[in-house]
C-alpha positions as CSV (number, residue, x, y, z in Angstrom):
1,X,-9.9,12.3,30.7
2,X,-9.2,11.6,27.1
3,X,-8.3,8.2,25.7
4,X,-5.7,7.2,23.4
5,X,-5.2,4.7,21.1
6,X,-2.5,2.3,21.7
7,X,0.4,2.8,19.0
8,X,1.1,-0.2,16.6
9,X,4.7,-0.9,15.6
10,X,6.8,1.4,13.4
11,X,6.7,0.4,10.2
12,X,10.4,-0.4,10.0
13,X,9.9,-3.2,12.7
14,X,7.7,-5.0,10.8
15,X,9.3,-4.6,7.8
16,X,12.6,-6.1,9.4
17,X,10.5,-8.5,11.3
18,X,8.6,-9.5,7.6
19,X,11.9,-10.0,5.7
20,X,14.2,-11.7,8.0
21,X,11.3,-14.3,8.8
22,X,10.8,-15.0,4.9
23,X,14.1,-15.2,4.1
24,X,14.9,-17.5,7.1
25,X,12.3,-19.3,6.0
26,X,13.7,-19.9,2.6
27,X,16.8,-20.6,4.0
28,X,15.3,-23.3,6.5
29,X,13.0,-24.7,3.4
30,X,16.6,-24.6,1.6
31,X,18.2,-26.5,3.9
32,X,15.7,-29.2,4.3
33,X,15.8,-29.3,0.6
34,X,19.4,-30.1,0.7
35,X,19.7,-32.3,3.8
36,X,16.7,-34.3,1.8
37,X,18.3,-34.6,-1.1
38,X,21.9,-36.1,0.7
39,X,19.8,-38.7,2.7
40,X,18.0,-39.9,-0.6
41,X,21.4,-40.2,-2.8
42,X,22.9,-41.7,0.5
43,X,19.7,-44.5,-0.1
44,X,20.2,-44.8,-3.9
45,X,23.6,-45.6,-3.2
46,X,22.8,-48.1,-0.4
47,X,20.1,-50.1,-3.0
48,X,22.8,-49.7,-5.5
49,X,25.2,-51.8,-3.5
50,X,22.3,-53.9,-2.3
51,X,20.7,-54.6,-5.7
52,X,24.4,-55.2,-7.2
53,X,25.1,-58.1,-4.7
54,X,21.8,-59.6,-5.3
55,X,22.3,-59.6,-9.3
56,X,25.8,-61.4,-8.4
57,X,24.5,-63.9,-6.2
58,X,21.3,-64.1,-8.5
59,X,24.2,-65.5,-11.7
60,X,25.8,-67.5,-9.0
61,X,23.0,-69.5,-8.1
62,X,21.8,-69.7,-11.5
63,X,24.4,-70.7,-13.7
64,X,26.4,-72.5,-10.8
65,X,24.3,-73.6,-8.6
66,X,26.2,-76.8,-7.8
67,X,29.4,-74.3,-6.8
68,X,28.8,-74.0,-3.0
69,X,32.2,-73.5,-2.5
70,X,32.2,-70.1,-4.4
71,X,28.3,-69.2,-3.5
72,X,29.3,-69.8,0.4
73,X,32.9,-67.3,0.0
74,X,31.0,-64.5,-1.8
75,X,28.5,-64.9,1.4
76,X,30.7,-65.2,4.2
77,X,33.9,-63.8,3.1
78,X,34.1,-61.1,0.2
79,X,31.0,-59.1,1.7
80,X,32.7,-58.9,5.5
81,X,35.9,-58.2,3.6
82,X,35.3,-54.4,2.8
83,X,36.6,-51.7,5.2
84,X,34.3,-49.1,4.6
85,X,30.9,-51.1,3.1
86,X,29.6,-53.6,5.5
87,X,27.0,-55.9,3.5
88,X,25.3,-58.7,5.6
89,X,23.8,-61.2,3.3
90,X,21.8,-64.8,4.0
91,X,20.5,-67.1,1.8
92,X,17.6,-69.0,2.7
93,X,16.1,-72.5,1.3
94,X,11.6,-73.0,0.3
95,X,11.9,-74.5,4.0
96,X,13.8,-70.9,5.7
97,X,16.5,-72.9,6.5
98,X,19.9,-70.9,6.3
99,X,22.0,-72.2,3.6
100,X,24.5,-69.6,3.7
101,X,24.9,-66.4,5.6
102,X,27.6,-63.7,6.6
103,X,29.2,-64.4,10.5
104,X,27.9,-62.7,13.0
105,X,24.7,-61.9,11.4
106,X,21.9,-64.4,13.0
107,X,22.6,-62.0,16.2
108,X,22.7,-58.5,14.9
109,X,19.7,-58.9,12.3
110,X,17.0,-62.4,12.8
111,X,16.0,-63.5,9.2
112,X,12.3,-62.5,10.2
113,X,13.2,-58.8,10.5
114,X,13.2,-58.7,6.2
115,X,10.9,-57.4,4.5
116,X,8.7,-59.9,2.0
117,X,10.5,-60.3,-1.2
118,X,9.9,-58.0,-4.3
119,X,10.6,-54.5,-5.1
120,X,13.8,-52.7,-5.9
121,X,14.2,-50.0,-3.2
122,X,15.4,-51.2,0.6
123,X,13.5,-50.1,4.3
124,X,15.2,-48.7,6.9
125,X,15.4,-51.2,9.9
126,X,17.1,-49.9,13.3
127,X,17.9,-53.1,15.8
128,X,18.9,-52.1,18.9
129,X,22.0,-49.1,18.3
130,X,22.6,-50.6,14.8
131,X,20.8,-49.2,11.8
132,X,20.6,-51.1,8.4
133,X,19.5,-50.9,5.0
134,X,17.5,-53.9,4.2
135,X,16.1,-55.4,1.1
136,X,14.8,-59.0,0.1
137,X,14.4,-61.2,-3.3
138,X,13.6,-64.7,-4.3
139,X,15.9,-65.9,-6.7
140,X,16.3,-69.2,-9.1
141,X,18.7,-71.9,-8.3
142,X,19.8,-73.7,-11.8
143,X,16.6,-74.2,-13.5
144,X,14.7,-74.2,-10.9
145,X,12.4,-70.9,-10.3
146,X,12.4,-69.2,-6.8
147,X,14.0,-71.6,-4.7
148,X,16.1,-69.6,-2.8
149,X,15.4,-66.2,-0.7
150,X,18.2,-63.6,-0.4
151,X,18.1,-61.3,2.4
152,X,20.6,-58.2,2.1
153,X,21.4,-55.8,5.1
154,X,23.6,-53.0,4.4
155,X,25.1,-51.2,7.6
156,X,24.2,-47.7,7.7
157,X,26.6,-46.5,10.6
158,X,28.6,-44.6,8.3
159,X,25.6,-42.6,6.5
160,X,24.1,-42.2,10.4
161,X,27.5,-40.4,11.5
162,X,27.4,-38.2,7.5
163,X,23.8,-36.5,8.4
164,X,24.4,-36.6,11.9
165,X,27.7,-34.6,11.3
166,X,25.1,-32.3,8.4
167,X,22.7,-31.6,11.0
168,X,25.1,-30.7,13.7
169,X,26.9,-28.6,11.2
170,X,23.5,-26.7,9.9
171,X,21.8,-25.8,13.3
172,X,24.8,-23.4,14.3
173,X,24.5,-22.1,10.8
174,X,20.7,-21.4,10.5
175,X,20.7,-19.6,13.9
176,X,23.9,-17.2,12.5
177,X,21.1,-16.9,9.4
178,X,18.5,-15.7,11.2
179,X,20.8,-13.1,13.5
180,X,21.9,-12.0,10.0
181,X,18.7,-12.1,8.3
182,X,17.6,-9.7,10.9
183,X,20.3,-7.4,10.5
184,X,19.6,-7.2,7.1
185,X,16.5,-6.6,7.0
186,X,16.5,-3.7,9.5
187,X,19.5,-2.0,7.5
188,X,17.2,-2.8,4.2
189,X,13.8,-1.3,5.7
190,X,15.7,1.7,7.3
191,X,17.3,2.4,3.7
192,X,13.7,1.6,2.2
193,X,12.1,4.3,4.3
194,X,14.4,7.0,3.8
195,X,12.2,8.2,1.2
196,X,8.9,7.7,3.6
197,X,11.5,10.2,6.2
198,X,11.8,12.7,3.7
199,X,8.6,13.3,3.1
200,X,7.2,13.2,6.7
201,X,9.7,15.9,7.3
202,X,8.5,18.1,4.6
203,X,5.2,17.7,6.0
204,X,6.3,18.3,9.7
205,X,7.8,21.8,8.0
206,X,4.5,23.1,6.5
207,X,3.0,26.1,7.5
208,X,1.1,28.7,6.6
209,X,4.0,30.5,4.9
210,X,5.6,27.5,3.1
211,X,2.6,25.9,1.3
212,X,5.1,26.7,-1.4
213,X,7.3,23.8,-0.6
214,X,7.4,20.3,-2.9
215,X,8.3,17.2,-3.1
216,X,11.0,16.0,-6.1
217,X,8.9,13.0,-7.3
218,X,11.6,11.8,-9.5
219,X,14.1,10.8,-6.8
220,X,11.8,8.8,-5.3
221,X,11.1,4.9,-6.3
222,X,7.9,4.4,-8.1
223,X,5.5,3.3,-5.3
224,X,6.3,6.5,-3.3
225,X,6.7,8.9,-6.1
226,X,2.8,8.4,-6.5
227,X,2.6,9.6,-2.7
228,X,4.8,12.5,-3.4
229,X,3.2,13.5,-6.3
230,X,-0.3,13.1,-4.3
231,X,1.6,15.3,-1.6
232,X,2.2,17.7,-3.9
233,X,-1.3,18.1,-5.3
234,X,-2.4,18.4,-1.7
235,X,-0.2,21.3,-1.2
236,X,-1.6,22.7,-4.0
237,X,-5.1,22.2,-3.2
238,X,-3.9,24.1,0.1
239,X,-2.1,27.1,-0.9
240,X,-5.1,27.2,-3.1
241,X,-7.6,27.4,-0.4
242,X,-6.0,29.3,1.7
243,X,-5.0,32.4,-0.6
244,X,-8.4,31.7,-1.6
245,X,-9.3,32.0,2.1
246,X,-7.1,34.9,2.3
247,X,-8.4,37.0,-0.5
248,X,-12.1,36.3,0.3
249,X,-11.4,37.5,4.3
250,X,-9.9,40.5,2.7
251,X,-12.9,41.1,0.5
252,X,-15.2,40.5,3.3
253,X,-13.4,43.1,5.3
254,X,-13.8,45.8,2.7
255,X,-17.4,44.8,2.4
256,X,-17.8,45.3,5.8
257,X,-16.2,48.2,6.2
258,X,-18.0,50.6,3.4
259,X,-21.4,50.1,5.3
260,X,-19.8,51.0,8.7
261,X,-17.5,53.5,7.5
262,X,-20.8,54.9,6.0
263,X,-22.6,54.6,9.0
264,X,-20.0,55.9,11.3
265,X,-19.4,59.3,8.9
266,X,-23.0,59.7,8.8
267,X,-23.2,59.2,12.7
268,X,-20.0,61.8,13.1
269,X,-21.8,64.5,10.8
270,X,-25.4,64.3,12.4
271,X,-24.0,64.8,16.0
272,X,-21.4,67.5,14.7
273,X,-24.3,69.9,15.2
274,X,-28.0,70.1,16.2
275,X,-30.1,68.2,13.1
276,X,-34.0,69.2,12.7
277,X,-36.4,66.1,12.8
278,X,-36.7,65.9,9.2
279,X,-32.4,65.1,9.3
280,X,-32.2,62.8,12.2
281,X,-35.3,60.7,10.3
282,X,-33.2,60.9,7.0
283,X,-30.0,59.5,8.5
284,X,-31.9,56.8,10.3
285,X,-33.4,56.0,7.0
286,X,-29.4,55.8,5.7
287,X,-29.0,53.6,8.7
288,X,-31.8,51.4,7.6
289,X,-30.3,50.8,4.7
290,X,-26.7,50.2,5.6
291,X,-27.9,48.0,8.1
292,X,-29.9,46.2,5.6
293,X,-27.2,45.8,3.5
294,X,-25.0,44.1,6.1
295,X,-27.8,41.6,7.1
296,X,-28.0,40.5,3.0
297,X,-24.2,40.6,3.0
298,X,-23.9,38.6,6.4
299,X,-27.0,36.0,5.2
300,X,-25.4,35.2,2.0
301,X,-22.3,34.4,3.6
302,X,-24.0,32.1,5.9
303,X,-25.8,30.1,3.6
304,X,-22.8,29.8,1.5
305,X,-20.9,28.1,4.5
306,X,-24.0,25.9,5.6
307,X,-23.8,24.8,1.5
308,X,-20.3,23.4,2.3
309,X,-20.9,21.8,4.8
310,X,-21.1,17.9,4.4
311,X,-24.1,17.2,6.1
312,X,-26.6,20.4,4.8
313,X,-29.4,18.2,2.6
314,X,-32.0,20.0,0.1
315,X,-35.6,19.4,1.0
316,X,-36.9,18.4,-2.4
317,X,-40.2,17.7,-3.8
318,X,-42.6,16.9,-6.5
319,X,-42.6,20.7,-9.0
320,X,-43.3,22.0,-12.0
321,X,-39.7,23.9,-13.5
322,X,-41.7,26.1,-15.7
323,X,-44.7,27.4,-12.7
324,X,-41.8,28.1,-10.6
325,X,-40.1,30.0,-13.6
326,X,-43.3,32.0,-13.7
327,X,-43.5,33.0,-10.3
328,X,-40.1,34.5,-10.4
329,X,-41.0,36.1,-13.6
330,X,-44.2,37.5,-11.7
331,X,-41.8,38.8,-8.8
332,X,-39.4,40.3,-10.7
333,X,-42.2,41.6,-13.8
334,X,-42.6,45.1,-12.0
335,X,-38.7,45.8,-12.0
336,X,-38.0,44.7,-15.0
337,X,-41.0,46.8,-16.4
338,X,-39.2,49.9,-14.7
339,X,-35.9,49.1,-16.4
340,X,-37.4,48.7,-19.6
341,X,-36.4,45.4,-20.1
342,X,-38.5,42.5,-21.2
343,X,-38.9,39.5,-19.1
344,X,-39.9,36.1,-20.0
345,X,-40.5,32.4,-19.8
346,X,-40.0,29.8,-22.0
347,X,-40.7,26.0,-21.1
348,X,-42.9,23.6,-22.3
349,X,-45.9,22.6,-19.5
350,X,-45.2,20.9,-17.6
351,X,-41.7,20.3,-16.9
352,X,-41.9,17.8,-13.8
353,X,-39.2,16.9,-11.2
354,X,-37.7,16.3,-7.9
355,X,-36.3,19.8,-6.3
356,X,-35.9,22.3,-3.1
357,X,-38.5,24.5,-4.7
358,X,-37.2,27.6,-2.3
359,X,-33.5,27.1,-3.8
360,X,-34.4,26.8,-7.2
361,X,-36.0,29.9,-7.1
362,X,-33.5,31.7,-5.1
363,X,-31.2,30.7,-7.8
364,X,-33.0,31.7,-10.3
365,X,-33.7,35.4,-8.8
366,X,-30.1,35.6,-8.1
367,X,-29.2,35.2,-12.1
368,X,-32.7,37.6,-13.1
369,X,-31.0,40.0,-10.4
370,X,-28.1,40.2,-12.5
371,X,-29.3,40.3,-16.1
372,X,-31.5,43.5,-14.6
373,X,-28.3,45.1,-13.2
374,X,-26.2,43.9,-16.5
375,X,-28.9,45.2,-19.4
376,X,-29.8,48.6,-21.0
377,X,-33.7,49.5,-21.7
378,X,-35.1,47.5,-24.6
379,X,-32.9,44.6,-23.6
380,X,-34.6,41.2,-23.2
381,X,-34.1,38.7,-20.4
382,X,-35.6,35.1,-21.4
383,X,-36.0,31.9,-18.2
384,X,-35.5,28.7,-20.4
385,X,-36.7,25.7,-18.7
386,X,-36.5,21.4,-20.3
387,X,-35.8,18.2,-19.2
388,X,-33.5,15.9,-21.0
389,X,-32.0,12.6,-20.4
390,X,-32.9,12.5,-16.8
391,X,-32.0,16.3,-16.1
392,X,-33.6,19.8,-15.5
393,X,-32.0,22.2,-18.0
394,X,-32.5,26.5,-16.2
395,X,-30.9,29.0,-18.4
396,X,-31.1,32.4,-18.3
397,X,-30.1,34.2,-21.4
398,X,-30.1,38.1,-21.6
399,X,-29.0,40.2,-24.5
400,X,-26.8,42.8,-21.8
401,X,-23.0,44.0,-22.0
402,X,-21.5,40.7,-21.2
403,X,-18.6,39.5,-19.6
404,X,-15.0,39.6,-20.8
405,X,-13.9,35.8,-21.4
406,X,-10.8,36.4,-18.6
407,X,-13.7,36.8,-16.1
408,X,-15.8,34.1,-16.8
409,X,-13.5,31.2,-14.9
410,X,-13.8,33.3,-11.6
411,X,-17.0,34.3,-11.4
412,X,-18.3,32.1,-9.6
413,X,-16.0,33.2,-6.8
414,X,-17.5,34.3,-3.6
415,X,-17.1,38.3,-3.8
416,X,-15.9,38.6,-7.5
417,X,-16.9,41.3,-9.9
418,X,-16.0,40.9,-13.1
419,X,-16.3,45.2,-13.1
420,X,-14.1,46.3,-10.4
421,X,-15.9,49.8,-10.8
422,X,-19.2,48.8,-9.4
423,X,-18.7,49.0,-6.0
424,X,-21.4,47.6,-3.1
425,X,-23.3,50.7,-3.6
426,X,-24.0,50.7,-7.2
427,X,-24.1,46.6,-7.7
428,X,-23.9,43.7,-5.4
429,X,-21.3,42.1,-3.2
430,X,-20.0,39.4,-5.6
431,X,-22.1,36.7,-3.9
432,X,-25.2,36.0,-6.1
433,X,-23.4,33.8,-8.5
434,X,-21.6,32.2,-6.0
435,X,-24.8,31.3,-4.5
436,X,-26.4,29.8,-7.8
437,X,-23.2,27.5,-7.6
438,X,-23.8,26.4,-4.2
439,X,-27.9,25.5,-5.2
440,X,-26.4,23.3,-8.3
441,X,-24.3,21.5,-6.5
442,X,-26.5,20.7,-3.0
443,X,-28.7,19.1,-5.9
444,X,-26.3,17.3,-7.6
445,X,-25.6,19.4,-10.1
446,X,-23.1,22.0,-11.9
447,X,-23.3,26.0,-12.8
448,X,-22.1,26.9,-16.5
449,X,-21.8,30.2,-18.0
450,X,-21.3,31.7,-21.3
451,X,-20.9,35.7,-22.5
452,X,-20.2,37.5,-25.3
453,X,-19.4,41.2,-24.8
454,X,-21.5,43.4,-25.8
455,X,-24.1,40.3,-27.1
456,X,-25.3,39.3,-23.7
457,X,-24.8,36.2,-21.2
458,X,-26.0,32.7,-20.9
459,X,-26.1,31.2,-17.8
460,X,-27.6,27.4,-17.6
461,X,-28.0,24.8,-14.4
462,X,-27.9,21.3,-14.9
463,X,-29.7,19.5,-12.1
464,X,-30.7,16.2,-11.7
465,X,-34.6,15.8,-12.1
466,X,-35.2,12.6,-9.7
467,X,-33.4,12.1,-6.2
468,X,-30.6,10.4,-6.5
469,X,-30.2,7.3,-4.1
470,X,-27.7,6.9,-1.8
């Protein structure tokens, strides 16, 4: 029973869900701004009125303070006299006795409800169903400092019924806002991922036969034209590989096939007719060597695929570059010898690192393999061997026909021969050099190669000396 993991929302839902909360919430923080802002202009205005019937009473009592008459009228009749601004004001003596105050006011707001004198901005004060705007200040009556106490009430009713009315108006508004908001924000993250679409369609279209198939990275906005473009190099990368792929199961069929076609026409001919001893043992012997050229064909390929693989590790350990240059110079001295070819080492002693001793000197046969195959008698085959800046430096230089310089960036292809004459019969299957890139880079390293035709071919490893750590 397999499991599955639970799928998160699409994209475009949280997109919508992401933009209509945020700009909600700029519209809420908006609003509160702006429903603030009334409430506190609705307060200056309030103090304003407030402070200006203070300064009046203030030059009243002050320059006239034996004018009751006119102190007692601005009290009790010109502030209950406006329609629309209801100002409650009291005077009081040193002794809080009430010298003057509007009617009606001892019952809607007691004098010890104020505030202490001082200060310029009024308090909110709510008395029962009633809500005021109150303030208080000591003032001078003639010369005589502080010896009366103002308290001023201002009747709010009308500001009350203003926000109440902006509140009651806003909440229907902010809801339509958010329905909106969301509407919005789904049409503007469908729109946005049109582009997102597009390309999962292309990809839903890809097949083996239409690797060919790209992405128009222009049309796109910015953020996903990097995407396509990535897209695009991954397609590439593909059809790559796979003609690649291709190509090298082609070449391993025709690889294949020589040695069995072989085999087979030598099988049809032996039992076309009786064959003396001497003939059956000589076509076994043919066998033998078909056969054996199938198991080197089939091993190569099989190291080359456990090389790719993530996992496969080198087993390194503590050598010496130039004895292991020697003892392929020993196991290759009696062929070379045959060939008329000199074949030698140069390194300085010792040369000490970290590597898979076995690869190293598979590599390194695999390139002496193909100088032999590549040079004419008298030629000269030299192993170079140094450590620099925290590398192992292998070269091997021979003075052989060379490679044409079109060849040289392929091969290190699996199966490529740079002569397309020399078939599996007279040279090897194309793998060797292939396989000396695959030992460079399980150590960390890389694979060069240099030729002149006709002059000879260089051919150097750079590997790291000390095990890298991970």
């Amino acid at each position: 029973m397999s499991s599955t993991t639970p799928a998160k929302g699409s994209l475009a839902t949280r997109l919508t869900v992401w933009y209509a909360l945020s700009a909600f919430l700029l519209i809420l923080c908006a609003t509160a701004y702006l429903y603030w802002a009334l409430e506190r202009n609705l307060d200056r205005e309030d103090d304003g009125t407030i402070l200006d019937q203070i300064q009046i009473l203030r030059v009243l009592l002050r320059d006239h303070p034996e004018d009751s008459a006119a102190i007692r009228q601005e009290v009790e009749v010109e502030s209950g006299a406006r329609q629309h601004v209801r100002l409650f004001i009291r005077i009081l003596d040193l002794q809080g006795r009430v010298v003057a105050e509007t009617p009606g006011m001892a019952d809607r707001i007691p004098p010890g409800l104020f505030p202490e004198p001082g200060g310029r901005e009024g308090i909110d004060l709510r008395v029962k169903e009633d809500s005021f705007r109150v303030l208080s200040s000591r003032v001078a009556l003639g010369k005589e400092e502080a010896a009366r106490l103002l308290q001023v009430a201002f009747d709010r009713s009308e500001e009350d019924k203003i926000l109440a009315e902006f509140r009651s108006r806003i909440a229907p508004l902010l809801a339509i806002s958010l329905i909106l908001c969301g509407i919005v924000g789904y049409q503007i993250a469908r729109r946005g991922l049109q582009p997102v679409k597009r390309i999962s369609e292309t990809a839903r279209t890809i097949r083996s036969t239409t690797l060919d198939a790209r992405l128009p990275a222009a049309v796109f906005p910015a953020e996903l034209a990097e995407l396509a473009r990535t897209f695009n190099e991954m397609l590439d990368r593909l059809k790559e590989s796979f003609e690649r792929l291709s190509r090298f199961s082609a070449d391993i069929a025709h690889e294949l096939r020589t040695p069995l076609n072989n085999i087979r026409g030598e099988v049809e001919v032996t039992l076309g007719k009786s064959r003396s001893p001497e003939e059956y043992r000589e076509t076994l012997g043919s066998f033998l060597e078909e056969a054996a050229r199938l198991t080197r064909l089939i091993e190569s390929l099989l190291f080359l695929a456990r090389a790719e693989h993530p996992e496969t590790e080198v087993r390194r350990e503590p050598v010496d570059l130039g004895a292991v240059l020697d003892s392929v110079r020993e196991f290759y001295g009696a062929t070379a010898e045959e060939s008329g070819v000199q074949l030698g080492v140069e390194a300085a002693r010792p040369v000490p690192a970290h590597l898979d001793r076995t690869l190293v000197q598979r590599a390194v046969g695999n390139l002496v393999e193909n100088a032999l195959a590549h040079t004419p008698k008298g030629g000269r085959i030299v192993l170079h061997g140094s450590r620099r800046n925290g590398e192992v430096l292998i070269e091997v230089a021979d003075t052989g026909c060379g490679i044409a310089a079109e060849h040289l960036p392929k091969v290190f292809d699996r199966l490529y021969r740079a002569d397309r004459s020399r078939t599996a019969s007279t040279g090897g299957a194309g793998l060797g050099l292939a396989i000396v890139k695959s030992i460079a880079e399980l150590h960390g390293g890389t694979a060069e190669i240099a030729s002149d035709v006709g002059k000879g071919t260089q051919v150097r490893l750079r590997l790291p000396a000390e095990m890298t750590k991970s």
